[in-house]
PyMOL Python script that loads the backbone (N, CA, C, O; Angstrom):
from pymol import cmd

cmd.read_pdbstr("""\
ATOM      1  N   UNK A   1     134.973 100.318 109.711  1.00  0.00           N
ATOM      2  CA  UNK A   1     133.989 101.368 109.593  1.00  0.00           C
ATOM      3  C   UNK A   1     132.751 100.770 108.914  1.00  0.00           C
ATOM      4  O   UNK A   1     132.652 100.256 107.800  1.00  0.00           O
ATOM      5  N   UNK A   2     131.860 100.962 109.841  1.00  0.00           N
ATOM      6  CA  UNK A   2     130.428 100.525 108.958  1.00  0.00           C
ATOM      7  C   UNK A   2     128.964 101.468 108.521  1.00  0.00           C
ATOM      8  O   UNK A   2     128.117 101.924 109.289  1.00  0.00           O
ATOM      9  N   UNK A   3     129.015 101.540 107.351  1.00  0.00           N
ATOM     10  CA  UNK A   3     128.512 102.766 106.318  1.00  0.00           C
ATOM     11  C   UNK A   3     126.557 102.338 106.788  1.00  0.00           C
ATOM     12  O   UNK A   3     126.386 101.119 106.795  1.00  0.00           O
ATOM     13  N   UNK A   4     125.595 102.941 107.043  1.00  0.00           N
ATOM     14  CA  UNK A   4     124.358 102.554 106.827  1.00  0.00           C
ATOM     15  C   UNK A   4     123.481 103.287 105.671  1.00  0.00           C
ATOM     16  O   UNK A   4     122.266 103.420 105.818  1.00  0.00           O
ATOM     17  N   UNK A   5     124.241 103.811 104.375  1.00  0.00           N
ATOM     18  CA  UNK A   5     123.256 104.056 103.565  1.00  0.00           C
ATOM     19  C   UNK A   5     122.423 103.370 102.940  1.00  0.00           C
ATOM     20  O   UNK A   5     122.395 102.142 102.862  1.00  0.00           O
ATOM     21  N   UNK A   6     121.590 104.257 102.388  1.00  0.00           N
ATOM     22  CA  UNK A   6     120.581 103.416 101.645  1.00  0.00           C
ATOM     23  C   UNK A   6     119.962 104.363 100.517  1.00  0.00           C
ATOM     24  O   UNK A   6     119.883 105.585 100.635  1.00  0.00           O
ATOM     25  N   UNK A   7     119.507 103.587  99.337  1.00  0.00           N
ATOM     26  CA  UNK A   7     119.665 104.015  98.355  1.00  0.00           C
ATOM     27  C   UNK A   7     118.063 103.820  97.524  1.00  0.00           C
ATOM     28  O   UNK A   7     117.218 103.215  98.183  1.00  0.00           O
ATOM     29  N   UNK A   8     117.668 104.294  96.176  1.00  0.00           N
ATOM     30  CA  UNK A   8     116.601 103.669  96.009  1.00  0.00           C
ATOM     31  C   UNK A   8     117.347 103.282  94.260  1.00  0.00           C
ATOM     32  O   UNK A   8     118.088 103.832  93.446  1.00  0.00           O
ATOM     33  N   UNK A   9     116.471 101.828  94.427  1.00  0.00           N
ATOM     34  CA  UNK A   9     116.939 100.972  93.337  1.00  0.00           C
ATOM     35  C   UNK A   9     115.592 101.049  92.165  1.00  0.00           C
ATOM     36  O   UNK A   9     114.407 100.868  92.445  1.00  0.00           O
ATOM     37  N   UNK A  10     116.211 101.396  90.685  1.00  0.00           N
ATOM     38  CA  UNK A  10     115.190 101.331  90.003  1.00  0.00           C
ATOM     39  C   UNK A  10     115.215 100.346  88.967  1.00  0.00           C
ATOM     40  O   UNK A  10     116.134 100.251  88.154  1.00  0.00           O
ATOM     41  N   UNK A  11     113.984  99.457  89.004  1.00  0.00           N
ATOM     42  CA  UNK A  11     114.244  97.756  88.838  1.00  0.00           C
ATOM     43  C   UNK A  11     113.682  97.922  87.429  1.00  0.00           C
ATOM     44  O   UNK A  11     113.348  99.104  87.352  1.00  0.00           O
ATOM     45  N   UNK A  12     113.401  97.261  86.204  1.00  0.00           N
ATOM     46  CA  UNK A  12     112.858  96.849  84.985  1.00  0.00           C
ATOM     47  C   UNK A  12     111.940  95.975  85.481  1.00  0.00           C
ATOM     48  O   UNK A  12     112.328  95.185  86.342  1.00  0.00           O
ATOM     49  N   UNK A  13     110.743  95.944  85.102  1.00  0.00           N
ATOM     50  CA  UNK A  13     110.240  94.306  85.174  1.00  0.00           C
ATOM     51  C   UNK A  13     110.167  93.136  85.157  1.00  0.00           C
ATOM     52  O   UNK A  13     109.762  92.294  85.959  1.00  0.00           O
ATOM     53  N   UNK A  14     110.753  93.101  83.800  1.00  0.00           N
ATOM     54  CA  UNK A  14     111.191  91.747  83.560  1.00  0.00           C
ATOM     55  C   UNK A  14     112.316  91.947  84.304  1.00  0.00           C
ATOM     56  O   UNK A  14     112.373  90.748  84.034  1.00  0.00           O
ATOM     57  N   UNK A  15     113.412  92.268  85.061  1.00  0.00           N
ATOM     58  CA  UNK A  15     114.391  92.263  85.972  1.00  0.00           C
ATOM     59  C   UNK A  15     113.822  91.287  87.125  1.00  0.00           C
ATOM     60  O   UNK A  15     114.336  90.287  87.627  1.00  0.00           O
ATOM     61  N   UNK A  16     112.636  91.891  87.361  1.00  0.00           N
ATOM     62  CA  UNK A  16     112.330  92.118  89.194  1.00  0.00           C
ATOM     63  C   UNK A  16     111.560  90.422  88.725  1.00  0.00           C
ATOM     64  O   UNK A  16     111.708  89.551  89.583  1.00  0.00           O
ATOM     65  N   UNK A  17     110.826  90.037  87.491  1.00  0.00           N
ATOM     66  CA  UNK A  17     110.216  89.058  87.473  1.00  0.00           C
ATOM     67  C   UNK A  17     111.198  87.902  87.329  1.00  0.00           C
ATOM     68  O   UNK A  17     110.986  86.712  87.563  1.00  0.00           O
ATOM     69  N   UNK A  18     112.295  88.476  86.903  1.00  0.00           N
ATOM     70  CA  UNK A  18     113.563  86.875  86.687  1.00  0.00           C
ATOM     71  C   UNK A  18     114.515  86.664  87.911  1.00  0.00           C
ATOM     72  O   UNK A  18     115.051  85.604  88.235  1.00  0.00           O
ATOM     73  N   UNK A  19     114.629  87.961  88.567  1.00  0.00           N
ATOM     74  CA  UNK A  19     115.443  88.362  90.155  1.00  0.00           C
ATOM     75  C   UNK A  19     114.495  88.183  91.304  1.00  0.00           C
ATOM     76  O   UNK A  19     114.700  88.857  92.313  1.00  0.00           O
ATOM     77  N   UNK A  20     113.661  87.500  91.274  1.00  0.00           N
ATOM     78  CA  UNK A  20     112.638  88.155  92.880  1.00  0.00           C
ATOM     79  C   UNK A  20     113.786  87.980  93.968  1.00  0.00           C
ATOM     80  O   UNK A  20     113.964  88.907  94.757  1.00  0.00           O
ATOM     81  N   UNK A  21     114.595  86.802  94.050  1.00  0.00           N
ATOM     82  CA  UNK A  21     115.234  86.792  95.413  1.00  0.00           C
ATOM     83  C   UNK A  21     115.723  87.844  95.396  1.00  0.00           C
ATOM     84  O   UNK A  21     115.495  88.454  96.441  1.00  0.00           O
ATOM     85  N   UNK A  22     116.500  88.554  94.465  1.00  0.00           N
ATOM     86  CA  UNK A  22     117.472  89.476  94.818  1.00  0.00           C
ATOM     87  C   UNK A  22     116.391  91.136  94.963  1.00  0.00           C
ATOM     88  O   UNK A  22     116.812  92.068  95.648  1.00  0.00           O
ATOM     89  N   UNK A  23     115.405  91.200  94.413  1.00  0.00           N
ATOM     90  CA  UNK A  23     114.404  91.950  94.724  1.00  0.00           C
ATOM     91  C   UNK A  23     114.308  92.258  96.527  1.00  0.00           C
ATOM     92  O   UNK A  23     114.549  93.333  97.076  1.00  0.00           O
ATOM     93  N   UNK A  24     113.895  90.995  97.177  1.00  0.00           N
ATOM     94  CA  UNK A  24     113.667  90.600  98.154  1.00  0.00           C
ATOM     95  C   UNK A  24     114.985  91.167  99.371  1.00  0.00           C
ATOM     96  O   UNK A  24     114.912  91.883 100.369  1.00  0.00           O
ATOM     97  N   UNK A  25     116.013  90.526  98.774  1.00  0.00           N
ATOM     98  CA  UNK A  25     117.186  90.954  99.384  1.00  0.00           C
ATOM     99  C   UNK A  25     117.212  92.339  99.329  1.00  0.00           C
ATOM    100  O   UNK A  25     117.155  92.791 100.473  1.00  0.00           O
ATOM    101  N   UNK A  26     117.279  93.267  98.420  1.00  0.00           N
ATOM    102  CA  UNK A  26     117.020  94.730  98.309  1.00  0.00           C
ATOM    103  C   UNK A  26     116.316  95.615  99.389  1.00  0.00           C
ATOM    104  O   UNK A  26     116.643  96.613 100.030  1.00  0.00           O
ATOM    105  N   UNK A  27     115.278  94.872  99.319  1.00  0.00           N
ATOM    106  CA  UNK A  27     113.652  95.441 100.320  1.00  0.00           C
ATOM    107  C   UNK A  27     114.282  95.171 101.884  1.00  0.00           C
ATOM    108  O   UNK A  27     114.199  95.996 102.794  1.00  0.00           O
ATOM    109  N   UNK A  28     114.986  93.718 102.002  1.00  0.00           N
ATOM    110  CA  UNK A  28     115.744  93.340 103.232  1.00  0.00           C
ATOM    111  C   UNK A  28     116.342  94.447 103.890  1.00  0.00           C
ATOM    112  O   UNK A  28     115.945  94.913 104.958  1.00  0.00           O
ATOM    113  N   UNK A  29     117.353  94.875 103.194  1.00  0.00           N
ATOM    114  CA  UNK A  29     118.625  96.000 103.234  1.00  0.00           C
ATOM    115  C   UNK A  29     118.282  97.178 103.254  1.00  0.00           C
ATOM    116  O   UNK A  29     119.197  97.983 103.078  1.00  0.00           O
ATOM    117  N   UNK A  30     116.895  97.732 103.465  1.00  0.00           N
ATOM    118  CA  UNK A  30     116.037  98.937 104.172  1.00  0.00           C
ATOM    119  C   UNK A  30     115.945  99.709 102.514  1.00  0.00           C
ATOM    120  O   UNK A  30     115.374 100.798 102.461  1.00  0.00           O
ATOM    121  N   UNK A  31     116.353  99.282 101.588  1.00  0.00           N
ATOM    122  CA  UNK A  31     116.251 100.183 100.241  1.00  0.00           C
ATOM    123  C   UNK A  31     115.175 100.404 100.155  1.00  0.00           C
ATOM    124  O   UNK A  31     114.306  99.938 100.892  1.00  0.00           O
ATOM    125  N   UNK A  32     114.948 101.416  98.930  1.00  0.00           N
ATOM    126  CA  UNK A  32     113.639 101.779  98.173  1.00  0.00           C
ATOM    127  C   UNK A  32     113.820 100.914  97.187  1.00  0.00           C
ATOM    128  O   UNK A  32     114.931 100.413  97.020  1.00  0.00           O
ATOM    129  N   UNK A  33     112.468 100.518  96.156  1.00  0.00           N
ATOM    130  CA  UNK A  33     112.491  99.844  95.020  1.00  0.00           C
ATOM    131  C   UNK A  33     111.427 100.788  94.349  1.00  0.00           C
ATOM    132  O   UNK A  33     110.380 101.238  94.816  1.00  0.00           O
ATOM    133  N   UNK A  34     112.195 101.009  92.708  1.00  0.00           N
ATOM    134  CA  UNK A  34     110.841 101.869  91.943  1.00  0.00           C
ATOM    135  C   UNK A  34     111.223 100.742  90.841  1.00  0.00           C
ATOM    136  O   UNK A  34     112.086  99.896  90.611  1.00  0.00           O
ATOM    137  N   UNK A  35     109.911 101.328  90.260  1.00  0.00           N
ATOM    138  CA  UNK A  35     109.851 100.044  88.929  1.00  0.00           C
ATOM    139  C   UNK A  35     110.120 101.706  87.776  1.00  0.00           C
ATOM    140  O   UNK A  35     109.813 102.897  87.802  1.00  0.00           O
ATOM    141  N   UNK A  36     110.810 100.815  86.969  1.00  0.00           N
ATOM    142  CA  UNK A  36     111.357 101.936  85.772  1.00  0.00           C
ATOM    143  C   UNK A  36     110.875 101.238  84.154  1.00  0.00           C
ATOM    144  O   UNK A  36     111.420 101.158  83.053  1.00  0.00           O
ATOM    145  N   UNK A  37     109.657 100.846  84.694  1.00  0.00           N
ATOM    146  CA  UNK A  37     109.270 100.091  83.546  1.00  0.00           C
ATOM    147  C   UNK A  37     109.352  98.693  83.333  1.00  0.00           C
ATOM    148  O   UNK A  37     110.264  98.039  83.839  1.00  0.00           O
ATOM    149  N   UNK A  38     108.190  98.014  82.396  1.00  0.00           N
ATOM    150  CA  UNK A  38     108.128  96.818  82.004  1.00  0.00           C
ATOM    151  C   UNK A  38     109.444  96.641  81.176  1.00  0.00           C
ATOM    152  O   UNK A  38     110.290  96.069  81.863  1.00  0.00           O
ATOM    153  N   UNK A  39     109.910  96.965  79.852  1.00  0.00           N
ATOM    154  CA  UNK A  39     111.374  96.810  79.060  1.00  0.00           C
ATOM    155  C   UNK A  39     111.684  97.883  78.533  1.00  0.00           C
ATOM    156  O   UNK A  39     110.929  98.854  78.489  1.00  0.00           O
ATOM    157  N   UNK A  40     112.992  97.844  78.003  1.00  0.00           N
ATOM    158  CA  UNK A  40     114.159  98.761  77.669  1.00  0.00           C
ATOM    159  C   UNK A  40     113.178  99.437  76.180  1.00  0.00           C
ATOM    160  O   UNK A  40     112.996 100.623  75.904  1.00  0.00           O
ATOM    161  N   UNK A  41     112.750  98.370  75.529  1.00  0.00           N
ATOM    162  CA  UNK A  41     112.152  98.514  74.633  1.00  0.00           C
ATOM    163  C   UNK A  41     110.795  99.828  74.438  1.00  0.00           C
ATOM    164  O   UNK A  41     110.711 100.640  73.516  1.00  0.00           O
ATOM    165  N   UNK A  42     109.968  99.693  75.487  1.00  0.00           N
ATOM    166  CA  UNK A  42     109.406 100.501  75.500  1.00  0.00           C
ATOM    167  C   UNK A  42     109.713 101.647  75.668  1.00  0.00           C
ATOM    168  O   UNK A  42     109.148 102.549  75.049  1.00  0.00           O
ATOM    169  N   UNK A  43     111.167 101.974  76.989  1.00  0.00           N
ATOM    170  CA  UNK A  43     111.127 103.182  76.886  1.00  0.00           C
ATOM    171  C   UNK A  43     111.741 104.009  75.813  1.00  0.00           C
ATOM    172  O   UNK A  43     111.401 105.168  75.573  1.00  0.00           O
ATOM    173  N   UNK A  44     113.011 103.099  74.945  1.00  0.00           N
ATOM    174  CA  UNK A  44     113.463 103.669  73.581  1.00  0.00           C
ATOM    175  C   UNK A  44     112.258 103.953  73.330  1.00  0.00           C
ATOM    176  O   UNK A  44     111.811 104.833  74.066  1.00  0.00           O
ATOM    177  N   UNK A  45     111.286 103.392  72.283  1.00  0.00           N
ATOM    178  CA  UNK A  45     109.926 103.627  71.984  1.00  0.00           C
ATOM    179  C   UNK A  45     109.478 104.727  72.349  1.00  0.00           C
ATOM    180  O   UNK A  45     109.212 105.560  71.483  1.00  0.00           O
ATOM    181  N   UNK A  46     109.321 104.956  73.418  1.00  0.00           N
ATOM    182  CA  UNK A  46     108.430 106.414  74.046  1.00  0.00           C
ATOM    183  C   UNK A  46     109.529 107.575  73.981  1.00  0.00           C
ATOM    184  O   UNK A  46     109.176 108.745  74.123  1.00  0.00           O
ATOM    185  N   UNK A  47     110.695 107.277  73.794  1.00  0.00           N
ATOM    186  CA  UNK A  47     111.629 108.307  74.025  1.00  0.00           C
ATOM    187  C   UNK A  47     111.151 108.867  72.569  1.00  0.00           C
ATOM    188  O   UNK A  47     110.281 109.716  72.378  1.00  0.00           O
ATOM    189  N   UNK A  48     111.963 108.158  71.549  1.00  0.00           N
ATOM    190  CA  UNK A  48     111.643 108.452  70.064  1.00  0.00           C
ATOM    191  C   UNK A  48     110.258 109.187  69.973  1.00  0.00           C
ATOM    192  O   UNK A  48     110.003 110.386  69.858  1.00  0.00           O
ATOM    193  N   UNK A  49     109.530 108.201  70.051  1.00  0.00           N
ATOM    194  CA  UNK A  49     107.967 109.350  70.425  1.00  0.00           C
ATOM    195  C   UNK A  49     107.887 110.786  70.699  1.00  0.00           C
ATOM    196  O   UNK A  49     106.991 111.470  70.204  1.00  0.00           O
ATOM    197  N   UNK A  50     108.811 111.281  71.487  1.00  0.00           N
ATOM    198  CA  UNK A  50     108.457 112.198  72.112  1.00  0.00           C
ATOM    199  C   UNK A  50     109.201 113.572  71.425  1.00  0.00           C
ATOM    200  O   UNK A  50     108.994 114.689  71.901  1.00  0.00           O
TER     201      UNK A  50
END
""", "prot")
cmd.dss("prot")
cmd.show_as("cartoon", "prot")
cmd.util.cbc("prot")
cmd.orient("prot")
């Protein structure tokens, strides 16, 4: 049985900047890509903020 979903992937920055191949491979495989931010750091940060 062969499944064709597809999904959307939400990448970190520094992820997508140390992963490009696998970025690449993602985009290949008909996915979505969202960026969920530059680091983890910031968004703790903004969470607390808020």
């Amino acid at each position: 049985m062969i499944f064709c979903n597809r999904t959307t992937f939400f990448i970190l920055g520094y992820a997508a900047e140390h992963h490009p191949k696998l970025i690449r491979l993602i985009d290949a495989a008909g996915h979505e890509i969202g960026t969920h931010g530059g680091s983890v750091a910031k968004i703790i940060f903004l969470y607390f903020r808020l």
